[in-house]
PDB file of N, CA, C and O in Angstrom:
ATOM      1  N   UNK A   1     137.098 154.251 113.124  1.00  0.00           N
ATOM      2  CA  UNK A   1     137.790 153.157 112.488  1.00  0.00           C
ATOM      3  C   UNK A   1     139.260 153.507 112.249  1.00  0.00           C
ATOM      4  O   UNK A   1     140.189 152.724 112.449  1.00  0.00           O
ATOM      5  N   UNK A   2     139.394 154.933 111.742  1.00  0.00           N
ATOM      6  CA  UNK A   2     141.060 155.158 111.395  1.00  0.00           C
ATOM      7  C   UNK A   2     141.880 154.659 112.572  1.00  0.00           C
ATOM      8  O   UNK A   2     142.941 154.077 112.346  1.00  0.00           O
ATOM      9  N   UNK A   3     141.271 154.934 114.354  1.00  0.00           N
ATOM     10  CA  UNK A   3     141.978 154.968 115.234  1.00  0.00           C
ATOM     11  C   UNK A   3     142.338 153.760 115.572  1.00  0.00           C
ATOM     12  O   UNK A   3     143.293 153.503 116.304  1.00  0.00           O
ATOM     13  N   UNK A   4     141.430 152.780 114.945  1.00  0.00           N
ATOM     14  CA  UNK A   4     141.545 151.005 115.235  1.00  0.00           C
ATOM     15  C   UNK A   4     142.777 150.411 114.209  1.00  0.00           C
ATOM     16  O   UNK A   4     143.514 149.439 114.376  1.00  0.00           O
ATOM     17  N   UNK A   5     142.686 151.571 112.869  1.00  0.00           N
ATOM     18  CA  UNK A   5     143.435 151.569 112.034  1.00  0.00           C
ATOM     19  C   UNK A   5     144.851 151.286 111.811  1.00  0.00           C
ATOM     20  O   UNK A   5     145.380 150.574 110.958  1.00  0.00           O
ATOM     21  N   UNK A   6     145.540 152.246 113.095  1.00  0.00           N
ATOM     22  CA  UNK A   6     146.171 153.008 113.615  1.00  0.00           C
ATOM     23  C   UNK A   6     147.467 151.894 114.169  1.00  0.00           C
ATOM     24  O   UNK A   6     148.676 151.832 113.949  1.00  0.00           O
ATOM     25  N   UNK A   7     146.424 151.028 115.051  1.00  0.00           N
ATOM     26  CA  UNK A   7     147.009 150.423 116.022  1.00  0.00           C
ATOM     27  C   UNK A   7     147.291 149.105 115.458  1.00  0.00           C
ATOM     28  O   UNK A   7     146.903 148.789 114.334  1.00  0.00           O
ATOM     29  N   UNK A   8     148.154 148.107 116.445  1.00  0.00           N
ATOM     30  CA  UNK A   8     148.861 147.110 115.628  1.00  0.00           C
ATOM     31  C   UNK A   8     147.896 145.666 116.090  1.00  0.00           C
ATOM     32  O   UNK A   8     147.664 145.598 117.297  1.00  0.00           O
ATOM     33  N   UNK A   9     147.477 144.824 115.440  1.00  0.00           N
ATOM     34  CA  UNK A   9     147.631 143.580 115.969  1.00  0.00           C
ATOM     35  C   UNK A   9     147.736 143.181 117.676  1.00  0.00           C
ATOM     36  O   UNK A   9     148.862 143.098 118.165  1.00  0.00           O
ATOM     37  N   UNK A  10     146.779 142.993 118.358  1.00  0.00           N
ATOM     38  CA  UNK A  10     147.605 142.181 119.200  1.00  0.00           C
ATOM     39  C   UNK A  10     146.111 141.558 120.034  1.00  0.00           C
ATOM     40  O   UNK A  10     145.010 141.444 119.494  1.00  0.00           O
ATOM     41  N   UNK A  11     146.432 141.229 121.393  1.00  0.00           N
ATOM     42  CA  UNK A  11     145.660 140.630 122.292  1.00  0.00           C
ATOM     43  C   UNK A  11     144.023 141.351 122.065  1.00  0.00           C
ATOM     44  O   UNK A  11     143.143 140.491 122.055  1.00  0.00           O
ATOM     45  N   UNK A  12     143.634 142.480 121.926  1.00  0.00           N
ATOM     46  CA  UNK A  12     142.544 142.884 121.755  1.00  0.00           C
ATOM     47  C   UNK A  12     142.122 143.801 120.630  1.00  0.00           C
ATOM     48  O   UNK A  12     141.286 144.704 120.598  1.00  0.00           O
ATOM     49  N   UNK A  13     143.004 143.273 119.646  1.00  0.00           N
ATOM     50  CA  UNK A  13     142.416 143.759 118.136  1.00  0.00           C
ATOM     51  C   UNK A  13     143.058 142.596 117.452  1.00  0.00           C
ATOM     52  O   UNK A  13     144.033 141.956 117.843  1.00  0.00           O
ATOM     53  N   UNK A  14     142.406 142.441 116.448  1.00  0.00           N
ATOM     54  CA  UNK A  14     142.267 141.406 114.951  1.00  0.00           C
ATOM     55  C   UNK A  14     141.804 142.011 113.851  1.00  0.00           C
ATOM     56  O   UNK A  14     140.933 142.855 114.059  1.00  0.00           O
ATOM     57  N   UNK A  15     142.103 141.844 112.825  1.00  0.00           N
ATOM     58  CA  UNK A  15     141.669 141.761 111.629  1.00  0.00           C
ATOM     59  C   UNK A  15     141.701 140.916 111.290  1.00  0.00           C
ATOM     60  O   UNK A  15     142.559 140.141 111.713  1.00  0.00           O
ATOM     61  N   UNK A  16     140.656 140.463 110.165  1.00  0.00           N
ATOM     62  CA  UNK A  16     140.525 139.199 109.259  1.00  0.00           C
ATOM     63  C   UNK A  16     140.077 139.697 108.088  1.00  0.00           C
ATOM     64  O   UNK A  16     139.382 140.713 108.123  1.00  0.00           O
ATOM     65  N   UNK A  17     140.380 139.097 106.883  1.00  0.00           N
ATOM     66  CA  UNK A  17     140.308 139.406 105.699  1.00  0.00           C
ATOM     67  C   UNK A  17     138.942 138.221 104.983  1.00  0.00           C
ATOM     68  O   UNK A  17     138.818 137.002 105.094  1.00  0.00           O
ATOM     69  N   UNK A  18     138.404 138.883 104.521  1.00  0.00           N
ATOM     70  CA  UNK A  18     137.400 138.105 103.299  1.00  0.00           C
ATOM     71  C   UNK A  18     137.468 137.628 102.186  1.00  0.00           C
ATOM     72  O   UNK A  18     136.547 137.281 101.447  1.00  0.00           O
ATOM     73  N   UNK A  19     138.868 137.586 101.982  1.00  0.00           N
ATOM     74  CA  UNK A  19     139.693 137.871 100.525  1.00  0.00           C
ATOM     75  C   UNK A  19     141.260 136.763 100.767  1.00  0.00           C
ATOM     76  O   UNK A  19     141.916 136.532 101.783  1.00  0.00           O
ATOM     77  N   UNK A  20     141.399 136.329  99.471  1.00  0.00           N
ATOM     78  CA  UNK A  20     142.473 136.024  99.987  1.00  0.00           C
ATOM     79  C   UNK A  20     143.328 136.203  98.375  1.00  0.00           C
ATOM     80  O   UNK A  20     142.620 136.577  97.440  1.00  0.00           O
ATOM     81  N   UNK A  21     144.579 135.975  98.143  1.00  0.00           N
ATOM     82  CA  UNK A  21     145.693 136.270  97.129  1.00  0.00           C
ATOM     83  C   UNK A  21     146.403 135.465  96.522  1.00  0.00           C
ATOM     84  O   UNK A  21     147.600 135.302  96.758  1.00  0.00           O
ATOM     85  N   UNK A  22     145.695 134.812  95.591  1.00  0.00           N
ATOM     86  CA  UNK A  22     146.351 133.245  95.013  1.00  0.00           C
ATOM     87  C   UNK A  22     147.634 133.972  94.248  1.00  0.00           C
ATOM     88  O   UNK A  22     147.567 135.190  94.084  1.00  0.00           O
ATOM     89  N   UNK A  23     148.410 133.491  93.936  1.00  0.00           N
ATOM     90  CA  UNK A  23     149.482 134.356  93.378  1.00  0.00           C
ATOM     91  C   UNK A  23     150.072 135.561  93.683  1.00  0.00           C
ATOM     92  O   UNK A  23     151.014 136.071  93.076  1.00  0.00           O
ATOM     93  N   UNK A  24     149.326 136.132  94.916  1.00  0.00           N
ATOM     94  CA  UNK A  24     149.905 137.227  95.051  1.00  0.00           C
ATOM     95  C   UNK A  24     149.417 138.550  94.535  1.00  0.00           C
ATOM     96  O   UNK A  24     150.036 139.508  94.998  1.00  0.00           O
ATOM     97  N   UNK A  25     148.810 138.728  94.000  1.00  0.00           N
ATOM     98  CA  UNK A  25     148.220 139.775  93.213  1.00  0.00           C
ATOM     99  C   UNK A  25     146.718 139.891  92.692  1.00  0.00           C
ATOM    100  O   UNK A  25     146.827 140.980  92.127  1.00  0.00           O
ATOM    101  N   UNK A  26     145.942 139.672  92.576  1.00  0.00           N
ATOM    102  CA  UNK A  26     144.753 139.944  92.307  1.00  0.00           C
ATOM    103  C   UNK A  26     143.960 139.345  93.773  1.00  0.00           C
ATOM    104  O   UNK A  26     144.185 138.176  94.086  1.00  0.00           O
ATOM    105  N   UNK A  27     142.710 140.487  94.952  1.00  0.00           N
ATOM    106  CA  UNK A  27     142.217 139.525  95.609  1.00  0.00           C
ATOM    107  C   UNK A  27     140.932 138.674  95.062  1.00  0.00           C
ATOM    108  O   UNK A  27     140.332 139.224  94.139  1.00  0.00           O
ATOM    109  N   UNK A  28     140.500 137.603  95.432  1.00  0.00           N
ATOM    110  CA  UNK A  28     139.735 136.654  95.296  1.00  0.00           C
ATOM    111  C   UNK A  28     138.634 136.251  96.849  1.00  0.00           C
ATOM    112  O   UNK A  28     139.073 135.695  97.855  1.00  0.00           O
ATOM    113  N   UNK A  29     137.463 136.618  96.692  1.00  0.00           N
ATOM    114  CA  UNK A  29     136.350 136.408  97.616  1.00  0.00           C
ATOM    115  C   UNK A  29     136.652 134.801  98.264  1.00  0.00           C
ATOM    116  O   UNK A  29     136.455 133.704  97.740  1.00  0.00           O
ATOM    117  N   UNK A  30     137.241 135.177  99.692  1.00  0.00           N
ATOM    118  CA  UNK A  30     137.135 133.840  99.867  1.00  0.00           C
ATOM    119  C   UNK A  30     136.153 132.986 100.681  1.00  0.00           C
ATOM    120  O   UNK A  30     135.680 133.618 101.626  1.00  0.00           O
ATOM    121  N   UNK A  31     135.610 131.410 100.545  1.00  0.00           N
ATOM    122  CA  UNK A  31     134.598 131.419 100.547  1.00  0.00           C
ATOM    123  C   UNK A  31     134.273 131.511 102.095  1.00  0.00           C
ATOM    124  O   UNK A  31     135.029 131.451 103.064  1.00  0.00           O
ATOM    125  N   UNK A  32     132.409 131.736 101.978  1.00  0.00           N
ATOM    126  CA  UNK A  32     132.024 132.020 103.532  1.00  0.00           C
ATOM    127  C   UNK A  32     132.245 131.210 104.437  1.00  0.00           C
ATOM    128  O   UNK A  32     133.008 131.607 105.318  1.00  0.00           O
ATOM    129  N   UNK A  33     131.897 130.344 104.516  1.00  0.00           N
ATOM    130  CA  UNK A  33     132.364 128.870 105.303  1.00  0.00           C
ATOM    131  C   UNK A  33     133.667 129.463 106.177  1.00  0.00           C
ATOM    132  O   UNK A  33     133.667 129.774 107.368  1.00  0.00           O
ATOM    133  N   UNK A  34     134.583 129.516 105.386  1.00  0.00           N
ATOM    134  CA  UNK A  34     136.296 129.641 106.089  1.00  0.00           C
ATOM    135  C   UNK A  34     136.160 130.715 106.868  1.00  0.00           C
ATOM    136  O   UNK A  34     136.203 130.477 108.075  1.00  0.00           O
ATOM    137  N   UNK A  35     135.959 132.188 106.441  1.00  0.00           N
ATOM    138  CA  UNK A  35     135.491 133.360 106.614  1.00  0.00           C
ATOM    139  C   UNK A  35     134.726 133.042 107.999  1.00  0.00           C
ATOM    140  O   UNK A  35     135.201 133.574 109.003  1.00  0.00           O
ATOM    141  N   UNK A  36     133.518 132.175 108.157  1.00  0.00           N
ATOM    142  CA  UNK A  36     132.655 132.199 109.253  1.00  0.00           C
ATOM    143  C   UNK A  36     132.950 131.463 110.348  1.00  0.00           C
ATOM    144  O   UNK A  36     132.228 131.508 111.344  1.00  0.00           O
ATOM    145  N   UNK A  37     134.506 130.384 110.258  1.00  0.00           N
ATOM    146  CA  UNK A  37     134.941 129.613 110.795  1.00  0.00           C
ATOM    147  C   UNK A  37     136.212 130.387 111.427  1.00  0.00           C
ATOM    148  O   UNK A  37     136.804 130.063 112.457  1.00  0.00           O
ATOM    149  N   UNK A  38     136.419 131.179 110.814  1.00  0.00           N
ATOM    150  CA  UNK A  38     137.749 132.627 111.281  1.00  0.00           C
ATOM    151  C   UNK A  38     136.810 133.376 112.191  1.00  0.00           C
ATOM    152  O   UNK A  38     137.145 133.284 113.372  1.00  0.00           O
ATOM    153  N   UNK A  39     135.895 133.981 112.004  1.00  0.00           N
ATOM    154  CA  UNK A  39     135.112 134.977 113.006  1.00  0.00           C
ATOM    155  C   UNK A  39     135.177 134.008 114.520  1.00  0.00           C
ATOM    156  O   UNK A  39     135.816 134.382 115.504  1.00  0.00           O
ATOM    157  N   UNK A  40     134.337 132.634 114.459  1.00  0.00           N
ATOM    158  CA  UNK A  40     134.276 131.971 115.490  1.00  0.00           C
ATOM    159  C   UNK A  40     135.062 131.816 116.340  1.00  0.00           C
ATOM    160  O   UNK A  40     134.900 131.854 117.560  1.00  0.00           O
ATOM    161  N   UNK A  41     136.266 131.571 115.543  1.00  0.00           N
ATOM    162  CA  UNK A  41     137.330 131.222 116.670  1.00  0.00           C
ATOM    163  C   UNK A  41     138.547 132.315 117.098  1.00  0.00           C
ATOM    164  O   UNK A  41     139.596 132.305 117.742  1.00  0.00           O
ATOM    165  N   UNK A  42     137.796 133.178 116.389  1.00  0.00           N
ATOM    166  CA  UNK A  42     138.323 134.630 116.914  1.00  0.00           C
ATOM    167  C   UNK A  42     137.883 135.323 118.310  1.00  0.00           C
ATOM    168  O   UNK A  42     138.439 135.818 119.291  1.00  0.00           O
ATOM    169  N   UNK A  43     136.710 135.102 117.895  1.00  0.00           N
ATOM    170  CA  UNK A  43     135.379 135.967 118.848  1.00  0.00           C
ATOM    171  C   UNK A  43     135.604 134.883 119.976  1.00  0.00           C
ATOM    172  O   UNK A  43     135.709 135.328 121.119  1.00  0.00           O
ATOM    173  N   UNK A  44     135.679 133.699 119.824  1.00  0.00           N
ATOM    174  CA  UNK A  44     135.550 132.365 120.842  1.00  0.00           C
ATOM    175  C   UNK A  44     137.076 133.100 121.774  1.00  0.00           C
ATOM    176  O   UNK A  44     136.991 133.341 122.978  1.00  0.00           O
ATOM    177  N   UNK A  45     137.964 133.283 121.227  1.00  0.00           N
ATOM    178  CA  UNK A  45     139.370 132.975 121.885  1.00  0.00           C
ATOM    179  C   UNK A  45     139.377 134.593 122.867  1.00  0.00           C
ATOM    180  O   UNK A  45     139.969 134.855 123.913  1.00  0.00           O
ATOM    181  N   UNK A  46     138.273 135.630 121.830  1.00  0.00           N
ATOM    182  CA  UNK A  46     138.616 136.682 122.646  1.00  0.00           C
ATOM    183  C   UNK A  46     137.445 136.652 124.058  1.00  0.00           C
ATOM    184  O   UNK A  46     137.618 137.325 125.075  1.00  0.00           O
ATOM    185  N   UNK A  47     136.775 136.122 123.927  1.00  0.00           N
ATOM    186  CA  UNK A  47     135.795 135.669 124.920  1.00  0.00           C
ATOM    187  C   UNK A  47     136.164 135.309 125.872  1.00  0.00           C
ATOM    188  O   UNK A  47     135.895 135.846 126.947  1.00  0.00           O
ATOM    189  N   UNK A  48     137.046 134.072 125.698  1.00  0.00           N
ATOM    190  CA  UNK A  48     137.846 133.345 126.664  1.00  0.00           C
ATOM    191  C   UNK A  48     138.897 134.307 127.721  1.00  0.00           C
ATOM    192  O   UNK A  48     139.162 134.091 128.904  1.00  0.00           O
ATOM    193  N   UNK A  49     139.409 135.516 126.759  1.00  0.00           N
ATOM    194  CA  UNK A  49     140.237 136.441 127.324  1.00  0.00           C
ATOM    195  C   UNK A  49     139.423 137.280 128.155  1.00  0.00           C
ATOM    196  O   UNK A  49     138.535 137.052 128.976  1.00  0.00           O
ATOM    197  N   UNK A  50     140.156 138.654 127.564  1.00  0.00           N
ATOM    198  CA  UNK A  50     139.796 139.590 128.455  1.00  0.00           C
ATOM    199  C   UNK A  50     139.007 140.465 127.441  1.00  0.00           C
ATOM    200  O   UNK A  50     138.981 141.606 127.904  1.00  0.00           O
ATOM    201  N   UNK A  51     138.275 140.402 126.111  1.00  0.00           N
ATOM    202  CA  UNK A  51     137.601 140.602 125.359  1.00  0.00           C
ATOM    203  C   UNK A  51     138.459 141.087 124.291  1.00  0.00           C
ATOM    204  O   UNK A  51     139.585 140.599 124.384  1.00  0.00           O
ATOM    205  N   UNK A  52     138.242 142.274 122.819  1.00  0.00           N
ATOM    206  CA  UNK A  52     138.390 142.730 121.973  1.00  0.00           C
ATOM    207  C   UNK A  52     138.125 143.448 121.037  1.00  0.00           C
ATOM    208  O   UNK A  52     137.398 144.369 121.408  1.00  0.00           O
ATOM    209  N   UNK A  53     138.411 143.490 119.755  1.00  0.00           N
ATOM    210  CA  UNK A  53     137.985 144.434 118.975  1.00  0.00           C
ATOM    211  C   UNK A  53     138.803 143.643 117.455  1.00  0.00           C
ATOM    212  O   UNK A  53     139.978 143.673 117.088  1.00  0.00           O
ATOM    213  N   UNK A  54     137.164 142.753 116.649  1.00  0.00           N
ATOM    214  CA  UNK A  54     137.410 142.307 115.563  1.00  0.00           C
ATOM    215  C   UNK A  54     137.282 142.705 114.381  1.00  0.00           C
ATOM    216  O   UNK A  54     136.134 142.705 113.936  1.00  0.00           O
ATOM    217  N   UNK A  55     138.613 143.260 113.320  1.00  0.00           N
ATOM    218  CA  UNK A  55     137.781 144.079 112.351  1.00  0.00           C
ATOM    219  C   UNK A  55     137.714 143.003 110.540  1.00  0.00           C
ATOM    220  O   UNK A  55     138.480 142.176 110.046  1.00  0.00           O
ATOM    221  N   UNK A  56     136.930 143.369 110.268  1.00  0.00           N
ATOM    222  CA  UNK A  56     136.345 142.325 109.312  1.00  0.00           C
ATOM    223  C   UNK A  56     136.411 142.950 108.043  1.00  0.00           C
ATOM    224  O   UNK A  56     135.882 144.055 107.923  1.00  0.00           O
ATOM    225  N   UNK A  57     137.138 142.269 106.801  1.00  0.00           N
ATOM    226  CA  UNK A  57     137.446 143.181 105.955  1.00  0.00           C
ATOM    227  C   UNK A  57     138.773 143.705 105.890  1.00  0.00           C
ATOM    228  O   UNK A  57     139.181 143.827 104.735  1.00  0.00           O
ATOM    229  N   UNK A  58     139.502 144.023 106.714  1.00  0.00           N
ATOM    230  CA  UNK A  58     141.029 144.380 106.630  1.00  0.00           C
ATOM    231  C   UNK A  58     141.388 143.368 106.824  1.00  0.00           C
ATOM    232  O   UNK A  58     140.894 142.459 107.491  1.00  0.00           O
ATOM    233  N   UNK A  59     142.796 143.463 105.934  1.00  0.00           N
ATOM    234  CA  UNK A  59     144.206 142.909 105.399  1.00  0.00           C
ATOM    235  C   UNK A  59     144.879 142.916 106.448  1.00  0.00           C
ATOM    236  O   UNK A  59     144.336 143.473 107.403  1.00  0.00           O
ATOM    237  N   UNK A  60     146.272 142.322 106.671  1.00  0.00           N
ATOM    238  CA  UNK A  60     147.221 142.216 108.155  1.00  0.00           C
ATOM    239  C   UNK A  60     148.188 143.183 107.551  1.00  0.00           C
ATOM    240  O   UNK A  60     149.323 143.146 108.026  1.00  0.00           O
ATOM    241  N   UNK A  61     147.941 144.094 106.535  1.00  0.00           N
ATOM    242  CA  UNK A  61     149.021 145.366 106.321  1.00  0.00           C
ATOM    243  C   UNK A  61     148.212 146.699 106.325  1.00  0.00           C
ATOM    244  O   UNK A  61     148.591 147.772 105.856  1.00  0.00           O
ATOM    245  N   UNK A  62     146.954 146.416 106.978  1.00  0.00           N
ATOM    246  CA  UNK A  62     145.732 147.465 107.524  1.00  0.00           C
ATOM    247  C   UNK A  62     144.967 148.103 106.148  1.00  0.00           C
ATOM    248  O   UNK A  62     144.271 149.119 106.137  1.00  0.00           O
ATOM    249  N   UNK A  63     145.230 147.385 105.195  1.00  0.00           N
ATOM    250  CA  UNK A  63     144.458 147.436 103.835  1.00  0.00           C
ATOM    251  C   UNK A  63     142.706 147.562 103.969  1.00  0.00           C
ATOM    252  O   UNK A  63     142.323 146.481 104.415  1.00  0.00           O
ATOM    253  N   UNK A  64     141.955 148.149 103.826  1.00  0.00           N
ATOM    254  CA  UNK A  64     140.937 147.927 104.056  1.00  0.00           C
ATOM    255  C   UNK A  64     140.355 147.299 102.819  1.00  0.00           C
ATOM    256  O   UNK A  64     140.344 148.134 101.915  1.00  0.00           O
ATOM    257  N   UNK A  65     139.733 145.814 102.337  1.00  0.00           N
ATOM    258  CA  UNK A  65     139.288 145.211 101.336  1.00  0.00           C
ATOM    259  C   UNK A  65     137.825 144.753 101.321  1.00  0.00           C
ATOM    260  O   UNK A  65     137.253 144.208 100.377  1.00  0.00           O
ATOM    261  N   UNK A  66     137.173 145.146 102.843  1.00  0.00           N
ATOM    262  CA  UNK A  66     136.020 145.014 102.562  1.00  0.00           C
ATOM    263  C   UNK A  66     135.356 143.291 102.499  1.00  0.00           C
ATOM    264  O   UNK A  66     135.864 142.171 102.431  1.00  0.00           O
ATOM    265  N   UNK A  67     134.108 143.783 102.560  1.00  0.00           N
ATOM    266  CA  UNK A  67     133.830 142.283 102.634  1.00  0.00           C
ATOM    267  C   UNK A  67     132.521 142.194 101.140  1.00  0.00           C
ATOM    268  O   UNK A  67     131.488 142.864 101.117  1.00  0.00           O
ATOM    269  N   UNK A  68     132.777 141.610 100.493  1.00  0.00           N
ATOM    270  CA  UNK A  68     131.730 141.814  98.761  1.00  0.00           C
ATOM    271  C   UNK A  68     131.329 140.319  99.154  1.00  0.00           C
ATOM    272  O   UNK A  68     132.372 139.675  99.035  1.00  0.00           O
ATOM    273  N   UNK A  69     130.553 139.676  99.467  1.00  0.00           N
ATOM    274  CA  UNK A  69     130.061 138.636  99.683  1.00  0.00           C
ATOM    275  C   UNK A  69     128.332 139.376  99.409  1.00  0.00           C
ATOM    276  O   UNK A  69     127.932 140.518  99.638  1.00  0.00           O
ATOM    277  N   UNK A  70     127.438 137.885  98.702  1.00  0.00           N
ATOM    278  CA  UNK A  70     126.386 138.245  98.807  1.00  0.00           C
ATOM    279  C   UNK A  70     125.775 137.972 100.161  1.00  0.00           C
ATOM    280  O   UNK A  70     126.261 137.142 100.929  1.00  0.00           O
ATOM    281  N   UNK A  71     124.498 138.819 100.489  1.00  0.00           N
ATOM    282  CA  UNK A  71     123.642 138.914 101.314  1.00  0.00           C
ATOM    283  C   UNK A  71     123.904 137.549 102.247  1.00  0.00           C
ATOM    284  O   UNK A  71     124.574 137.556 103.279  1.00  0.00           O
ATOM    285  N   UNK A  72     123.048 136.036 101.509  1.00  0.00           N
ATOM    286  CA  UNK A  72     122.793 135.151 101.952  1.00  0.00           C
ATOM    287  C   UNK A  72     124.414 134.711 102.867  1.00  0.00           C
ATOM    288  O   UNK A  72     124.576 134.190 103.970  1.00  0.00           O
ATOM    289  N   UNK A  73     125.236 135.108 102.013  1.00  0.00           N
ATOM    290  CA  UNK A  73     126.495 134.553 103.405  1.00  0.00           C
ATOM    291  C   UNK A  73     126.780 135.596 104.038  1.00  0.00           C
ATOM    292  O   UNK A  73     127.404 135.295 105.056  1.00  0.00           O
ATOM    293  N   UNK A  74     126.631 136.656 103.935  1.00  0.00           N
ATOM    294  CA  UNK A  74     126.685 137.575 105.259  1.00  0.00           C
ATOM    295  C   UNK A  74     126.453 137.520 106.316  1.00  0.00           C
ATOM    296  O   UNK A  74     127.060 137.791 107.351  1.00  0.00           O
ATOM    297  N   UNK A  75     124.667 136.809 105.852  1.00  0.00           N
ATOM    298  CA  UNK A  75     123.678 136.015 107.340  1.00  0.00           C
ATOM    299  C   UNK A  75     124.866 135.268 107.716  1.00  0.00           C
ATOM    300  O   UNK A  75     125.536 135.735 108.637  1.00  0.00           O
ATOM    301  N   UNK A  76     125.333 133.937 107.035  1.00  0.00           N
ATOM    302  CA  UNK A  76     125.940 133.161 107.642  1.00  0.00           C
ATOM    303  C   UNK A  76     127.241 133.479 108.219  1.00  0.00           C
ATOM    304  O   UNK A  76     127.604 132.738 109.133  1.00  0.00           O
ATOM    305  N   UNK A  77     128.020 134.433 107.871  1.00  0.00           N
ATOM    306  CA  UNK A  77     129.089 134.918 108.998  1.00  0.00           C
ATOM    307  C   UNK A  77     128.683 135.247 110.217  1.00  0.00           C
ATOM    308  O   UNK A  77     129.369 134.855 111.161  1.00  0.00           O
ATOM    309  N   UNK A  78     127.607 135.954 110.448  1.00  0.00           N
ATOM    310  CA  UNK A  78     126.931 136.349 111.300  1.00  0.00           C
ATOM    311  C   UNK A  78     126.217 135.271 112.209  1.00  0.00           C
ATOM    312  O   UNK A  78     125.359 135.582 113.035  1.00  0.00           O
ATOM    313  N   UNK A  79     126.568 134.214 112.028  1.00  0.00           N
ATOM    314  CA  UNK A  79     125.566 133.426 112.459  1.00  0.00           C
ATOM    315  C   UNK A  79     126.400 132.482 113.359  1.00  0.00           C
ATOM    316  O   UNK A  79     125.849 131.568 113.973  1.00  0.00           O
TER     317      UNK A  79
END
């Protein structure tokens, strides 16, 4: 993971965050729905390409924040 870490943004890496920063400062679980609607059209667009590498849980300043969602929407990201 550090080495995915490492590297920047681009055609065959993503990050997406689970979290998002109303004000700027404290994060806030954001809900699954959006979250599972970001994976899709991530995974969809890299499909379309030449494939990738989506990491779930990091920030776009390589923050790692994890994903704290219960169980039942986990399924549904996954899904």
């Amino acid at each position: 993971m550090n080495r995915l870490l490492a590297r920047d943004e681009g055609q065959f890496l993503e990050f997406k965050s689970a979290h998002e920063r109303p004000g700027g400062v404290r994060l806030k679980r954001r809900k699954a729905a959006g979250v599972a609607r970001d994976i899709a059209e991530t995974l969809s667009a890299m499909a379309n390409a030449d494939g990738g590498t989506l990491l779930l849980g990091v920030e776009d300043d390589k923050t790692v924040t994890g994903v704290d969602h219960p169980t039942a929407n986990l399924k549904a990201m996954r899904a």
